[in-house]
C-alpha positions as YAML, in Angstrom:
chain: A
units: angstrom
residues:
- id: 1
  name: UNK
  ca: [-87.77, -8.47, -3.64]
- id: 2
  name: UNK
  ca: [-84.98, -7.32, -1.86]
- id: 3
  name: UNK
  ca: [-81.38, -6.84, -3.66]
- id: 4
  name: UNK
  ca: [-79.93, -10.17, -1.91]
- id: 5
  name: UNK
  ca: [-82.66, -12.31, -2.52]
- id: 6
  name: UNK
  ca: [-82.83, -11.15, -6.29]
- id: 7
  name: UNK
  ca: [-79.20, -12.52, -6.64]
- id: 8
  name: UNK
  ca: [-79.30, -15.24, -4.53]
- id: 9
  name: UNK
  ca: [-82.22, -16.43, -7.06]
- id: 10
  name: UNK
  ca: [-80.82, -15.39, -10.29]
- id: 11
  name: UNK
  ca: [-77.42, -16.88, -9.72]
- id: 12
  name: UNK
  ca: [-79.19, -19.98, -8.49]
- id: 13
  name: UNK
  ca: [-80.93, -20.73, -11.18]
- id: 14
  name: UNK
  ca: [-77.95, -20.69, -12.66]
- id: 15
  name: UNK
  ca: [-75.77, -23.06, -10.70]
- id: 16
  name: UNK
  ca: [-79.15, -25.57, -11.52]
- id: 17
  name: UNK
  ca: [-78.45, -25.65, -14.53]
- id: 18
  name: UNK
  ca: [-74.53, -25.72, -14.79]
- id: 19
  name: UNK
  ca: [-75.05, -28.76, -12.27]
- id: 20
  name: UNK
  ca: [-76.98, -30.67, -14.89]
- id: 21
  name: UNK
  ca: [-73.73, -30.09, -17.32]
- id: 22
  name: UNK
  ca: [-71.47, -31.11, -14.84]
- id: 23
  name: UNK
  ca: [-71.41, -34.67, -15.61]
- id: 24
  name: UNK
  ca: [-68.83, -35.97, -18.75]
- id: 25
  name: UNK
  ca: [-71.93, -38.21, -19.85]
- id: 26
  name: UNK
  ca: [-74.07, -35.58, -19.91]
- id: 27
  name: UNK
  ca: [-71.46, -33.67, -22.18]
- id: 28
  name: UNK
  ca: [-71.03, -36.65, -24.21]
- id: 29
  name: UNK
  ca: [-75.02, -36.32, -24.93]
- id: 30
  name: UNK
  ca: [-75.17, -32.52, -25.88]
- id: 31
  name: UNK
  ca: [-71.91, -33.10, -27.85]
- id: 32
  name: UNK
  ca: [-73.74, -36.36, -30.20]
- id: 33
  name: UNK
  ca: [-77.36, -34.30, -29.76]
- id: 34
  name: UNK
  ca: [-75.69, -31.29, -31.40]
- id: 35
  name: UNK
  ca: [-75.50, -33.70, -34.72]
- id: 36
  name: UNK
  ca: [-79.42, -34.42, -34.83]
- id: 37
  name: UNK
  ca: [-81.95, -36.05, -32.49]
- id: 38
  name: UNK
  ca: [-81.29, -39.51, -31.72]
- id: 39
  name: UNK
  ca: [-83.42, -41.91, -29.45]
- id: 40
  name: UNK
  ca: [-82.13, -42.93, -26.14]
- id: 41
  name: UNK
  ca: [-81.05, -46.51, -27.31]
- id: 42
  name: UNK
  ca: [-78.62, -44.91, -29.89]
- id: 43
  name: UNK
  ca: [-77.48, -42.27, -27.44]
- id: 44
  name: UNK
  ca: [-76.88, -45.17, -24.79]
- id: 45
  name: UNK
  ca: [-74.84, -47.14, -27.61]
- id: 46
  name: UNK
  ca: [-72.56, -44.03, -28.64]
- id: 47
  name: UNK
  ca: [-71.66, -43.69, -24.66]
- id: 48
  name: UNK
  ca: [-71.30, -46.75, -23.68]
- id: 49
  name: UNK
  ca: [-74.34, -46.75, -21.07]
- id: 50
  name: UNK
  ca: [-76.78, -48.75, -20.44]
- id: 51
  name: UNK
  ca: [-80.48, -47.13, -21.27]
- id: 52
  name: UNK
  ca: [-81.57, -46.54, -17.93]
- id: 53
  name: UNK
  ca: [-78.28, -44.48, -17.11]
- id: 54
  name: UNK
  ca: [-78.51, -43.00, -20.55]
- id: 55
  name: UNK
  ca: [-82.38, -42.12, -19.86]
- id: 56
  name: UNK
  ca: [-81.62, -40.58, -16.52]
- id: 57
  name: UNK
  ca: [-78.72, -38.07, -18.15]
- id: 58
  name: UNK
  ca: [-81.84, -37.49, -20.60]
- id: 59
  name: UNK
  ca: [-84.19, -36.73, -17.79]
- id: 60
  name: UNK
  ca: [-81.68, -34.30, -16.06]
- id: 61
  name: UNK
  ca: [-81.10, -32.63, -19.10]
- id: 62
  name: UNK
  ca: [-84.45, -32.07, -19.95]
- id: 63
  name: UNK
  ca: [-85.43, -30.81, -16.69]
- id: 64
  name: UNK
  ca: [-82.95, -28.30, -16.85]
- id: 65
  name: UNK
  ca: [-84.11, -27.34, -20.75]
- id: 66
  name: UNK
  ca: [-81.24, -28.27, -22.29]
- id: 67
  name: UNK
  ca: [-82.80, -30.60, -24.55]
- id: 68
  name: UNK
  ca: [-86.06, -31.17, -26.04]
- id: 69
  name: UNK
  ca: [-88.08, -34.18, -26.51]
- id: 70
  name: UNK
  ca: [-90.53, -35.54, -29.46]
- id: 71
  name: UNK
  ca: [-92.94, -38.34, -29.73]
- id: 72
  name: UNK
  ca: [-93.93, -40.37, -32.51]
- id: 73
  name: UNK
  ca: [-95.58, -43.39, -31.63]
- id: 74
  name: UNK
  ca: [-94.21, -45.32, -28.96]
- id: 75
  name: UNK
  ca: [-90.50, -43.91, -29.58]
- id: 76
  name: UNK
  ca: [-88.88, -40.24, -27.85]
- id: 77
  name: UNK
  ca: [-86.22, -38.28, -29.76]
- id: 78
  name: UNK
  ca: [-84.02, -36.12, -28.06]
- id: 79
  name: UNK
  ca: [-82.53, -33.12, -29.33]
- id: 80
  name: UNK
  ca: [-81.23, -30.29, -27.85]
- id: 81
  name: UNK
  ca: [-83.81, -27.11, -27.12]
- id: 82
  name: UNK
  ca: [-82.20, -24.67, -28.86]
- id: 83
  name: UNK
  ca: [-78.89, -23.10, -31.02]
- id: 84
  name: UNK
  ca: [-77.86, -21.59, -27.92]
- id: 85
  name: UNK
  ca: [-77.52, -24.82, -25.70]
- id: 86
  name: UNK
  ca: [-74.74, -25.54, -28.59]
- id: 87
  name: UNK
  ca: [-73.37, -22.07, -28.39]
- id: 88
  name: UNK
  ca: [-72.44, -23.03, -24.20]
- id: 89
  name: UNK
  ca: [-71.42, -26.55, -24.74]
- id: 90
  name: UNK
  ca: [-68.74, -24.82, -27.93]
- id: 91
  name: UNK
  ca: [-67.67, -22.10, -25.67]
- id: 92
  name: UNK
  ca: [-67.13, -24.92, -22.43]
- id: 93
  name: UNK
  ca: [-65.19, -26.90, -25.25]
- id: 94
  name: UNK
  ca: [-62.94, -24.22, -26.36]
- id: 95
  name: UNK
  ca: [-62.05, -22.99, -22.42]
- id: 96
  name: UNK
  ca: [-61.32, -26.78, -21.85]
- id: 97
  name: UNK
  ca: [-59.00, -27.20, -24.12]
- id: 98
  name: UNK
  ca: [-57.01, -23.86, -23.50]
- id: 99
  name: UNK
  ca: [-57.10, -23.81, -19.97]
- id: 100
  name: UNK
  ca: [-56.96, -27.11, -18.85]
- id: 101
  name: UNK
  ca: [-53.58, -28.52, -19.85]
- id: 102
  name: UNK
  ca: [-54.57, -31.92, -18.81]
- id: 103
  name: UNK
  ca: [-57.15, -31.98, -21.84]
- id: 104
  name: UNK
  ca: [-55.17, -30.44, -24.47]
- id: 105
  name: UNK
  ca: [-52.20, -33.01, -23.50]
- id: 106
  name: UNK
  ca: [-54.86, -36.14, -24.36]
- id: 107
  name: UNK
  ca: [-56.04, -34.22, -27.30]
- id: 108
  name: UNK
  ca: [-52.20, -33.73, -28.63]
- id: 109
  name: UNK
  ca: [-51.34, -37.26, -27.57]
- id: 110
  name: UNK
  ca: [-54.05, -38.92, -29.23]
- id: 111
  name: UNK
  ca: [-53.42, -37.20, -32.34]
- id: 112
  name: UNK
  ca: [-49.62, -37.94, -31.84]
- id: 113
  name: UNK
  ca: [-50.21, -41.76, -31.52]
- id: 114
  name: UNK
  ca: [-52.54, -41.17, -34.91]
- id: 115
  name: UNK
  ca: [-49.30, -39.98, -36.82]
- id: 116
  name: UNK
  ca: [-49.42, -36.03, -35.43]
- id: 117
  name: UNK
  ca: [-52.42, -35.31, -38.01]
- id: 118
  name: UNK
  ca: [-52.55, -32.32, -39.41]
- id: 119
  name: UNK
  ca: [-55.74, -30.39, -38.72]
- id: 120
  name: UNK
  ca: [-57.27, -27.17, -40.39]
- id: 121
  name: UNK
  ca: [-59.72, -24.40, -39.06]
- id: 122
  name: UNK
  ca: [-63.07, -23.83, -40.31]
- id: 123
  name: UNK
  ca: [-61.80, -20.37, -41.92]
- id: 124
  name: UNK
  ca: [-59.38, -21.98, -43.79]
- id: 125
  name: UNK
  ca: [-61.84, -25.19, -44.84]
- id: 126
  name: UNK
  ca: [-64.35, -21.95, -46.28]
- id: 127
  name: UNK
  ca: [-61.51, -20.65, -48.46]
- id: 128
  name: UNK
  ca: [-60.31, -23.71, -49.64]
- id: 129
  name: UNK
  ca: [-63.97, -24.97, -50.51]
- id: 130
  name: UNK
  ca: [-64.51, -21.24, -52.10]
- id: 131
  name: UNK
  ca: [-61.25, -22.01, -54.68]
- id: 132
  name: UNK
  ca: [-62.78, -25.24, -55.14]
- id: 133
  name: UNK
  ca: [-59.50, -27.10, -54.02]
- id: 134
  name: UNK
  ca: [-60.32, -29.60, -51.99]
- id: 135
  name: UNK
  ca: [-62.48, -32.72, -52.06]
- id: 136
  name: UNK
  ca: [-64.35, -32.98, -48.57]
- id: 137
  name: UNK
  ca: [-65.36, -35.71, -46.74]
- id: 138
  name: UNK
  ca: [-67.99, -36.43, -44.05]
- id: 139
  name: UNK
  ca: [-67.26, -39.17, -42.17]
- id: 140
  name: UNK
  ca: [-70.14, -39.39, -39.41]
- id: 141
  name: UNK
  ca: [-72.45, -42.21, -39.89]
- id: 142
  name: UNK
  ca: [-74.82, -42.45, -42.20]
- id: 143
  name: UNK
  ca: [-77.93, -41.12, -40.59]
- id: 144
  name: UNK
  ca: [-76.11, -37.56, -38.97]
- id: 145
  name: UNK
  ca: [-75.24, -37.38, -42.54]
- id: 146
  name: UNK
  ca: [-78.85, -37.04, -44.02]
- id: 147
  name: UNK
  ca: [-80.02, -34.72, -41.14]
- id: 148
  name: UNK
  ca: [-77.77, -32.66, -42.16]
- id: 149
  name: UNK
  ca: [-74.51, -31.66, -43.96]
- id: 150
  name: UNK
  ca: [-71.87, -28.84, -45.59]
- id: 151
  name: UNK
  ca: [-72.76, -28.72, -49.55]
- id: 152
  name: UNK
  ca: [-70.49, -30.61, -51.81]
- id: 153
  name: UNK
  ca: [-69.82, -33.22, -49.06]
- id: 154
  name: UNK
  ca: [-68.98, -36.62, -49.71]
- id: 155
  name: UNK
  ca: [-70.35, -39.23, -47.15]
- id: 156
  name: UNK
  ca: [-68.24, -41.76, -46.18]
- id: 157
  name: UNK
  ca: [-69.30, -43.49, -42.80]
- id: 158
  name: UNK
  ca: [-67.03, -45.43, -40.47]
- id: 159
  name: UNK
  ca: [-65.98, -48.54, -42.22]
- id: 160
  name: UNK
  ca: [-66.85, -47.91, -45.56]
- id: 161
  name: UNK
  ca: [-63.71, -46.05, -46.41]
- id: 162
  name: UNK
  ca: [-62.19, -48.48, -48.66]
- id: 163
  name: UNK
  ca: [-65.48, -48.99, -50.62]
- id: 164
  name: UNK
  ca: [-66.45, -45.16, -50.60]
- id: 165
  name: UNK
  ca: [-62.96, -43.71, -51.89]
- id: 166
  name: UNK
  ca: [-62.21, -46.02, -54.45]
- id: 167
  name: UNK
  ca: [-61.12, -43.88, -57.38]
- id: 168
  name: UNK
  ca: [-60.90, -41.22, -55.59]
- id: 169
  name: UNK
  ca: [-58.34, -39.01, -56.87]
- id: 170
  name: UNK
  ca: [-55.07, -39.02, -55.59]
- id: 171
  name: UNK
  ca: [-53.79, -35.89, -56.40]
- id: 172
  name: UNK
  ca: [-56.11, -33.65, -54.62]
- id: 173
  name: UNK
  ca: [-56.08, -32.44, -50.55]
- id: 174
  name: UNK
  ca: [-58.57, -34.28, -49.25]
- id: 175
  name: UNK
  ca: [-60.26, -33.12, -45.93]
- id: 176
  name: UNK
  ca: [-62.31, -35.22, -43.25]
- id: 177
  name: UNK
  ca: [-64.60, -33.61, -40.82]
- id: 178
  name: UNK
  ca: [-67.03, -35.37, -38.43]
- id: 179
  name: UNK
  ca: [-68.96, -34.28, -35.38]
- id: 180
  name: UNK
  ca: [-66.44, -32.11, -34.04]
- id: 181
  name: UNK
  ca: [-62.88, -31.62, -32.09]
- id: 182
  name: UNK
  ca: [-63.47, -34.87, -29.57]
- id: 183
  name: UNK
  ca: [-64.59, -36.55, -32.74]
- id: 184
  name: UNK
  ca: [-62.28, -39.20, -33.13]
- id: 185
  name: UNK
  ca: [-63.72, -40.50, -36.88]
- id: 186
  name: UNK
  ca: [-61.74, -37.69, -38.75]
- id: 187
  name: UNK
  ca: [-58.54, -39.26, -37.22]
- id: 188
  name: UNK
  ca: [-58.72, -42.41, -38.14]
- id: 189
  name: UNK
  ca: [-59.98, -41.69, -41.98]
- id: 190
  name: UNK
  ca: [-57.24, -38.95, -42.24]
- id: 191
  name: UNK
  ca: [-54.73, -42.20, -40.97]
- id: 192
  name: UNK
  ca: [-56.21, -44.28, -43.58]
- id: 193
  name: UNK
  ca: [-56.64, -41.67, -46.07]
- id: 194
  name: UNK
  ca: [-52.71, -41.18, -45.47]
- id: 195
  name: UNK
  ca: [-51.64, -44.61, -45.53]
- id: 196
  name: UNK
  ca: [-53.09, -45.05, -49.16]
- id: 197
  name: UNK
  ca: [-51.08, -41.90, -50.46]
- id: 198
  name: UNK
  ca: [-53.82, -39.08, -50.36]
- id: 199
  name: UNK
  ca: [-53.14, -35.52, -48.87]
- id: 200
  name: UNK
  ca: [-55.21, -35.42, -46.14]
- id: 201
  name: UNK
  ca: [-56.12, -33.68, -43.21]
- id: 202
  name: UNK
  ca: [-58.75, -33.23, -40.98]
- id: 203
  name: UNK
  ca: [-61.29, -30.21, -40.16]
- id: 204
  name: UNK
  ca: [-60.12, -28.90, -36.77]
- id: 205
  name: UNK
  ca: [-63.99, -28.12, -35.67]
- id: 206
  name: UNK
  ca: [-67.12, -30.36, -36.59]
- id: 207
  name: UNK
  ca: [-70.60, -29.75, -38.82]
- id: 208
  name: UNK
  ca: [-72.26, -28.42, -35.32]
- id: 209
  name: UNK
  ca: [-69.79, -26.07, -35.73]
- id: 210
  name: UNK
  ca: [-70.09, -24.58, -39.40]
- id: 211
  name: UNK
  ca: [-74.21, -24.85, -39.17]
- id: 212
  name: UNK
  ca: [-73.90, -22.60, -35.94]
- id: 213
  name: UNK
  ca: [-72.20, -19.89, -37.99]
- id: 214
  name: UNK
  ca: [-75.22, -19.90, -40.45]
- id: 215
  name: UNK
  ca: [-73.58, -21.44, -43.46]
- id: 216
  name: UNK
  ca: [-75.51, -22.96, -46.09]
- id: 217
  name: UNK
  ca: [-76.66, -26.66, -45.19]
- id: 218
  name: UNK
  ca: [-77.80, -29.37, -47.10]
- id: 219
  name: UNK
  ca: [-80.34, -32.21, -45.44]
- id: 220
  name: UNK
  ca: [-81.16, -35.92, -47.26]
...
């Protein structure tokens, strides 16, 4: 093989597969896959797709091996192949947001509208969870929560706030985390969590995000 073709092939099969993430559907999908698998009729649900378009962002993602498929029965769940599929999609995530000013303007405007929430880093959530001085709170649904989540944890899915923190004390910083910095459920239970007096703030990253740094992790 001469030196030409050898490139020409190798940096092919790379633009293949950056072409099947170029699609903000497609991110969406890696994005919700990184909580768990999930069968196409969820996945189509938490984009706002029908299943056929959802299916066919499935199809392109699995041809390129970006995610993984498993049978049982008549149903498919999806997840993604591998840790380092995660590991691109974190890195593509982080570059957005600090290069792209466009993206980091929605991000700060969002969270602006929300009441400028205060957010933490992942460092800082370890320390604080290490001095045992803060009460945490997962607030993905249900489900993400049993495949997996950080020890000590409390889970309080969308719209079961008010049930889930009653007596809940009010003196302690309470943190909210979810799936991860486009996660938009750690905004609105910090909003409520701050309109009912607690000290809250959200976790700046999500649970993809502490389980790729192989912290301890608690399933069921």
């Amino acid at each position: 093989m001469e030196k030409r073709e050898f490139k020409h092939e190798v940096y092919g099969g790379i633009g293949q597969l950056t072409k099947a993430l170029a699609n903000p559907h497609r991110l969406e999908i890696i994005d919700l896959l990184a909580q768990g698998e999930k069968m196409v009729e969820a996945i189509a649900t938490e984009i706002d797709v029908s299943i056929a378009n959802a299916s066919q962002h499935l199809q392109v993602l699995k041809q390129a091996r970006l995610v993984t498929i498993r049978k049982q029965g008549h149903y498919m769940f999806y997840t993604l192949a591998n840790a380092d599929v995660f590991a691109v999609w974190q890195a593509l995530r982080g570059l957005s947001i600090s290069q792209l000013p466009d993206v980091e303007k929605v991000i700060r405007d969002y969270r602006t509208g929300q009441g400028a929430l205060k957010g933490i880093s992942l460092n800082v959530l370890i320390g604080k969870l290490e001095r045992d001085e803060v009460i945490l709170l997962d607030v993905r649904p249900a489900e993400e929560y049993r495949m997996g989540h950080i020890p000590n944890a409390l889970s309080v899915p969308p719209g079961e706030w008010g049930q889930k923190l009653e007596g809940l004390p009010t003196g302690e910083e309470v943190i909210a985390y979810c799936r991860g910095p486009f996660c938009v459920f750690a905004d609105e239970a910090v909003a409520y969590l701050k309109s009912k007096g607690y000290r809250a703030a959200r976790l700046d990253e999500g649970f993809p995000d502490w389980k790729i740094r192989g912290l301890p992790v608690i399933c069921g």
